[in-house]
TIDRENDREN-788084 format. One record per residue (C-alpha): residue number from 0; x negated, y, z negated; chain; residue in one letter. Coordinates in steps of 0.05 Angstrom, whole numbers, always signed. Each point is the difference from the previous one (the first is absolute). Layout:
REM residues N
<NUM; <X; Y; Z>; 'A'; 'a'>
...
REM end
This chain:
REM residues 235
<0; <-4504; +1377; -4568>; 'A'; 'x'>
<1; <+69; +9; +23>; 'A'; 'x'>
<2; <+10; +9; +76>; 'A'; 'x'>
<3; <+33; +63; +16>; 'A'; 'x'>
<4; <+58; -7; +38>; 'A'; 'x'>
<5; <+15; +28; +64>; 'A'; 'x'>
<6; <+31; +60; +19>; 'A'; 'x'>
<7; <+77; +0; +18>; 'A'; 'x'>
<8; <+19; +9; +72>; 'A'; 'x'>
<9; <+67; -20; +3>; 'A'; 'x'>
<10; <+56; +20; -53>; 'A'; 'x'>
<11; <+68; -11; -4>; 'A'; 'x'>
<12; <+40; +31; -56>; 'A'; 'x'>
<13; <+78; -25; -11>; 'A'; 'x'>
<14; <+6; -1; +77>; 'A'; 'x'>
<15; <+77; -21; +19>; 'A'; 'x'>
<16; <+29; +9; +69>; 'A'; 'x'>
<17; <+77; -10; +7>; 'A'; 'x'>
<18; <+35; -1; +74>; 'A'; 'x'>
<19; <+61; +34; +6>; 'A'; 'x'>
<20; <+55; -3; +56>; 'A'; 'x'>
<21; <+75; +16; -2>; 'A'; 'x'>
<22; <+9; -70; -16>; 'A'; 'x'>
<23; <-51; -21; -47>; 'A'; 'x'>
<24; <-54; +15; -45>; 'A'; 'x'>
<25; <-65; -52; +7>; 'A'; 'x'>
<26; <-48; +7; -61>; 'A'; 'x'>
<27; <-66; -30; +41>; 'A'; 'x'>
<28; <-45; +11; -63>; 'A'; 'x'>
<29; <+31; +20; -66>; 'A'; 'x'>
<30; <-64; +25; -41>; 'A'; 'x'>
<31; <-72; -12; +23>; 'A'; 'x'>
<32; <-67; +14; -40>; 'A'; 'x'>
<33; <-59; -19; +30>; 'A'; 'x'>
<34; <-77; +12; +1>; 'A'; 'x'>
<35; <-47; -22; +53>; 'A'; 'x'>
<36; <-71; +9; -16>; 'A'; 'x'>
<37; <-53; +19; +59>; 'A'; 'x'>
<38; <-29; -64; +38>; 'A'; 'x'>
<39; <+49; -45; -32>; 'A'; 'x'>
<40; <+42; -43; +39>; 'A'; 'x'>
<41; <+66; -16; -22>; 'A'; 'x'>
<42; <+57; -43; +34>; 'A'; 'x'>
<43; <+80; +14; -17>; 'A'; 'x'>
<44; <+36; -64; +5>; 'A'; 'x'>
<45; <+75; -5; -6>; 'A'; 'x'>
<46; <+55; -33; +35>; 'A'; 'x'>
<47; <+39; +32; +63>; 'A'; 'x'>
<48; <+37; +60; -31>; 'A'; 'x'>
<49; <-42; +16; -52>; 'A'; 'x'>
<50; <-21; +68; +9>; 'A'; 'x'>
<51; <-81; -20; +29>; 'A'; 'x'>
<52; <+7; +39; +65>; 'A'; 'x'>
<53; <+41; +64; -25>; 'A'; 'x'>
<54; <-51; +5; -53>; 'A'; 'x'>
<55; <-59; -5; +54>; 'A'; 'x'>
<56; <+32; +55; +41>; 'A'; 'x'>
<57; <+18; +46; -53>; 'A'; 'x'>
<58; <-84; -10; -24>; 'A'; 'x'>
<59; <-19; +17; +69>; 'A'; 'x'>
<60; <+49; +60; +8>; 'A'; 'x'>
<61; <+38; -40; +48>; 'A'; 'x'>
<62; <+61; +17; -42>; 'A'; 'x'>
<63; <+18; +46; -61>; 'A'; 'x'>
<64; <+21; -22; -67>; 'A'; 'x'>
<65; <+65; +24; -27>; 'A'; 'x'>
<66; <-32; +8; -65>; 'A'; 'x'>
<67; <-73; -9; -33>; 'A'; 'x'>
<68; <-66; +11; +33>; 'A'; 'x'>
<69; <-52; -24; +44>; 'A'; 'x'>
<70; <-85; +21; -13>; 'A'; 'x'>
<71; <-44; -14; +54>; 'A'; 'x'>
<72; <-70; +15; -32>; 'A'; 'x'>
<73; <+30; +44; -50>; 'A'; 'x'>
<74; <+42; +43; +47>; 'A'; 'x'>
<75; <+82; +2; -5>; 'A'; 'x'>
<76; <+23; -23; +62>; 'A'; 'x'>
<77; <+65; +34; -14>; 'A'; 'x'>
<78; <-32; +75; +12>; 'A'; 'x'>
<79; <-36; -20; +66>; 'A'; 'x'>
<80; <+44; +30; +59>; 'A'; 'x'>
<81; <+6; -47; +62>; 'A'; 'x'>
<82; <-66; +25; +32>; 'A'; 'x'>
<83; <-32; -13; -61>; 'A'; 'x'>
<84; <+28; -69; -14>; 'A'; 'x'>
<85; <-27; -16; +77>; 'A'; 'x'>
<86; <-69; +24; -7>; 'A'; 'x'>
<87; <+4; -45; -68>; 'A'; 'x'>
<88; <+21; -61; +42>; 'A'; 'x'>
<89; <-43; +8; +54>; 'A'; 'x'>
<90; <-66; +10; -42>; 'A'; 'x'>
<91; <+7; -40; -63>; 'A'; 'x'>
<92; <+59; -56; +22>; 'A'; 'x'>
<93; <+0; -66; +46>; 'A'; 'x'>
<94; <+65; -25; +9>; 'A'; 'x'>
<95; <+15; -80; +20>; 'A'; 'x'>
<96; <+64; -5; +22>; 'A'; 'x'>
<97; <+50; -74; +15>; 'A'; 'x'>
<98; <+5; +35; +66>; 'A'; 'x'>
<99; <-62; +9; +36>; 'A'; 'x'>
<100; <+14; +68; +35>; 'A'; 'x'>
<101; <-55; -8; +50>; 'A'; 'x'>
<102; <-8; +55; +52>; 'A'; 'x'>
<103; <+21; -39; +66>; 'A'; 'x'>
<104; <-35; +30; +51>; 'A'; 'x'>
<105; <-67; +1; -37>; 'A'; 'x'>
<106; <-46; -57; -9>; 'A'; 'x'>
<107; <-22; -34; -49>; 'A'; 'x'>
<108; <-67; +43; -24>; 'A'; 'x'>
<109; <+40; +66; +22>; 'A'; 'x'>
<110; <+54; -26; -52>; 'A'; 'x'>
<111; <-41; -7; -60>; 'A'; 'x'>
<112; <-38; +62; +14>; 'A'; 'x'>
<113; <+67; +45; +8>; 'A'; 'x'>
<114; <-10; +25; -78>; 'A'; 'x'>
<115; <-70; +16; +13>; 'A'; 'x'>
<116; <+21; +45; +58>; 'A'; 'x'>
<117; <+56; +35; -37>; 'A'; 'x'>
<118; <-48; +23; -50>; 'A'; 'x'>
<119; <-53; +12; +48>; 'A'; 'x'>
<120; <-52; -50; -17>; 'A'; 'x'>
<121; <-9; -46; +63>; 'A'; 'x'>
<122; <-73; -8; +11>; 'A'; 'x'>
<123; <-46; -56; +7>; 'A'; 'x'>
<124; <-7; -15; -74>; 'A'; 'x'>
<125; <+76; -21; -7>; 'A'; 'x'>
<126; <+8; -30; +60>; 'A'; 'x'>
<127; <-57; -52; -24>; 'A'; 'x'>
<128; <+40; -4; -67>; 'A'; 'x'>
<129; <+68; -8; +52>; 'A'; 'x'>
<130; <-36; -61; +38>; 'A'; 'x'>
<131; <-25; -33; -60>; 'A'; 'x'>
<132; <+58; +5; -35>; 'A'; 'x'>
<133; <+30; -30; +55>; 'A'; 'x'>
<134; <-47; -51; +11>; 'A'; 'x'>
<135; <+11; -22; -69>; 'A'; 'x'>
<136; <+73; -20; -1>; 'A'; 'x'>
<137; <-10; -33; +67>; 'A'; 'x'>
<138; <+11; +47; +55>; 'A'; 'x'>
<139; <-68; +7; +24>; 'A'; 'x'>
<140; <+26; -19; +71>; 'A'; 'x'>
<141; <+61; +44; -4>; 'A'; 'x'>
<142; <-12; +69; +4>; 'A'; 'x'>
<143; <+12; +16; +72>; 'A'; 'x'>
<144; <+69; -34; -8>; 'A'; 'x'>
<145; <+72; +35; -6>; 'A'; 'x'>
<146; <+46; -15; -57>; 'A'; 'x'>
<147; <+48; -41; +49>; 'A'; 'x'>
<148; <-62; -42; +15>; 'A'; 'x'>
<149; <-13; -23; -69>; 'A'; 'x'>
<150; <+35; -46; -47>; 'A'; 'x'>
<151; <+44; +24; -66>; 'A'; 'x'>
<152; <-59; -28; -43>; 'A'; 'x'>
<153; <-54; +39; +45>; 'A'; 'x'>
<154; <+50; +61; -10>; 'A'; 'x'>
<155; <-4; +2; -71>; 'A'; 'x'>
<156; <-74; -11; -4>; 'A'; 'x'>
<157; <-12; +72; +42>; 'A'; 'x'>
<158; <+49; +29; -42>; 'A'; 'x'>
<159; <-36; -19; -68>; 'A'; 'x'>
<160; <-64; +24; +30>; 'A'; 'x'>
<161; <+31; +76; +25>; 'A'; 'x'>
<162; <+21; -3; -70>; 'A'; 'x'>
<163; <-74; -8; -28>; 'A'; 'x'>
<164; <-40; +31; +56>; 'A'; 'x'>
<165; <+7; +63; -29>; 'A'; 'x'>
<166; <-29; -20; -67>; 'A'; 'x'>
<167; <+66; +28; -33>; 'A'; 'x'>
<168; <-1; +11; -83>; 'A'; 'x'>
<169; <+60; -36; +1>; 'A'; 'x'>
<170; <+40; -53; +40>; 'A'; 'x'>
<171; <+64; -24; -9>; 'A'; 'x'>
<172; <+16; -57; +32>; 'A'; 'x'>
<173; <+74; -35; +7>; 'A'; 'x'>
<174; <+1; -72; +17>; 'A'; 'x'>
<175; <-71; +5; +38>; 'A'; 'x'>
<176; <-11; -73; +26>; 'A'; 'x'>
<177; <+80; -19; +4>; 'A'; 'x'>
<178; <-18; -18; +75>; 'A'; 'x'>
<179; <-59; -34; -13>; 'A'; 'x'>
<180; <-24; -76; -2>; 'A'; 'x'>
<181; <-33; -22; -69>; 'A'; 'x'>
<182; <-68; +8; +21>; 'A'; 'x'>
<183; <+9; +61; +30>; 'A'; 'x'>
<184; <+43; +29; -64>; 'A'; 'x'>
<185; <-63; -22; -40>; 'A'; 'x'>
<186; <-41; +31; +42>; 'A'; 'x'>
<187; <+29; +65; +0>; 'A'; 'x'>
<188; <+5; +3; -84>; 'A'; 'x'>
<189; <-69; -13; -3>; 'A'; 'x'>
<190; <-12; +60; +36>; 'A'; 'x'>
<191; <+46; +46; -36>; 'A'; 'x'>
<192; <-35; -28; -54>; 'A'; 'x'>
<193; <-59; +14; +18>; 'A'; 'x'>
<194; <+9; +73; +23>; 'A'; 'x'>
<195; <+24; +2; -70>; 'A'; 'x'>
<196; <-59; -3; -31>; 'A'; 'x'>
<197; <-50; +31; +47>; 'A'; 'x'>
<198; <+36; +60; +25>; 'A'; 'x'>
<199; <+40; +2; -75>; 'A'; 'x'>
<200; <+50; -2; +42>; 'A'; 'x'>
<201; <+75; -4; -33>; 'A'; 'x'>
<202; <+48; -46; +16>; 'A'; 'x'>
<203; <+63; -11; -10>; 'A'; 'x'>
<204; <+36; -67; +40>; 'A'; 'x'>
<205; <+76; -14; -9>; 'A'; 'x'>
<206; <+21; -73; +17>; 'A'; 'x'>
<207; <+41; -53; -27>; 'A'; 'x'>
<208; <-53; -47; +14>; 'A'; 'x'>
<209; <-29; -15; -70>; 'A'; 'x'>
<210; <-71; -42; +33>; 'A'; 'x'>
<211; <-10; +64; +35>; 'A'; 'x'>
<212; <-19; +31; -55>; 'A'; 'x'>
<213; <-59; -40; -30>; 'A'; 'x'>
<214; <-55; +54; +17>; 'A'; 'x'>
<215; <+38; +61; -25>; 'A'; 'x'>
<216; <-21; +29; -66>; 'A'; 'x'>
<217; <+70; -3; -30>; 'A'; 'x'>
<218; <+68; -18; +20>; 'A'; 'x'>
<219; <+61; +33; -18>; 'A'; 'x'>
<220; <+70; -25; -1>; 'A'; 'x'>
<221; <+61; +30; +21>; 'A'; 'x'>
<222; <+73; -22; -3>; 'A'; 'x'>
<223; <+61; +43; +1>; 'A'; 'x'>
<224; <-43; +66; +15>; 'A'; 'x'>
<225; <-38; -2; -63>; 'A'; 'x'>
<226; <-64; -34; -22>; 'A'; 'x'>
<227; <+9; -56; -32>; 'A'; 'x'>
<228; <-67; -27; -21>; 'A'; 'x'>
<229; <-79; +10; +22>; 'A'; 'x'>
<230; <-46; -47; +0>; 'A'; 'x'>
<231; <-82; +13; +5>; 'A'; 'x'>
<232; <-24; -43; +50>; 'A'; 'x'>
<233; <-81; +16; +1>; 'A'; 'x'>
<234; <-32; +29; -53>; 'A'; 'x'>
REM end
């Protein structure tokens, strides 16, 4: 018997977003179709330029297409008013950034819990997901500590974990272990990975590191702001 595939969470209809300025007129991504099934895990690669981050904000309602559409679990992101778009953000949406945008005068553990207390959900049961989540990616010792006090590495690690602490439908994730050692990036894949598959968890990872992709689903290639080939990784 046939497996039935999964539901679609993320859609992305002839998406193109253009820049304009007295000046000059930037075309970051010229016509984008795309469809991200629930729990899968797919990685954009691409060279500088390419259209990978503009295409992760405008998915996350970072940013507005000039033209096409954006679903998120069936629902046109282009009728959602602001308030709307943040509730979607906040409930459904973890966001890695390159930058780690780290509260500064909150700790570690406060840091990582931050999305739990916007929504209102900071009891005991998530701060033992916060501290374990922690504890995997090496931090274990950390979580009194200050931003200023930890490394660029140990930076990125709490940010990846905010990001997943809130067991979002969807993260998006730019360049998520640019500041990290080897065995740390691996580290940290194996997790998204695995939060992947047991919270169906969907992910979606731009880099231009192709070995950072070997535990995705499927990789997708962009050049020039359009999609120039995918490539199933896992079956």
């Amino acid at each position: 018997m046939k497996q039935k595939s999964k539901e679609s969470v993320i859609n992305v209809n002839h998406v193109r977003k253009v820049y304009r300025s007295k000046e000059m007129e930037y075309i970051a991504i010229k016509d984008i179709s795309l469809e991200i099934a629930r729990g899968e895990f797919v990685t954009v690669l691409g060279p500088s330029g390419s259209g990978k981050t503009t295409l992760l904000d405008v998915i996350g309602t970072l940013d507005t297409p000039t033209s096409g559409k954006v679903l998120i679990e069936g629902v046109d992101t282009s009728e959602m008013n602001d308030g709307q778009l943040s509730v979607l953000r906040n409930e459904k949406i973890g966001f890695i950034f390159q930058s780690y945008n780290l509260v500064p005068y909150l700790n570690v553990i406060e840091n990582v819990m931050l999305p739990l207390m916007v929504n209102g959900n900071s009891d005991d049961e998530h701060r033992k997901l916060a501290t374990l989540l922690l504890e995997e990616v090496g931090l274990s010792g950390k979580l009194g500590k200050k931003p200023t006090e930890l490394s660029g590495g140990e930076q990125q690690r709490v940010a990846i974990v905010r990001a997943l602490v809130n067991k979002p439908h969807i993260l998006l994730a730019d360049e998520p272990t640019g500041n990290l050692d080897s065995k740390t990036s691996d580290e940290v894949i194996n997790l998204l990975a695995r939060m992947s598959k047991e919270n169906d968890t969907t992910i979606l990872m731009v880099t231009h590191d192709p070995d950072l992709a070997k535990l995705s689903d499927r990789c997708v290639y962009m050049r020039d702001g359009l999609v120039e080939k995918e490539i199933r990784v896992r079956k």
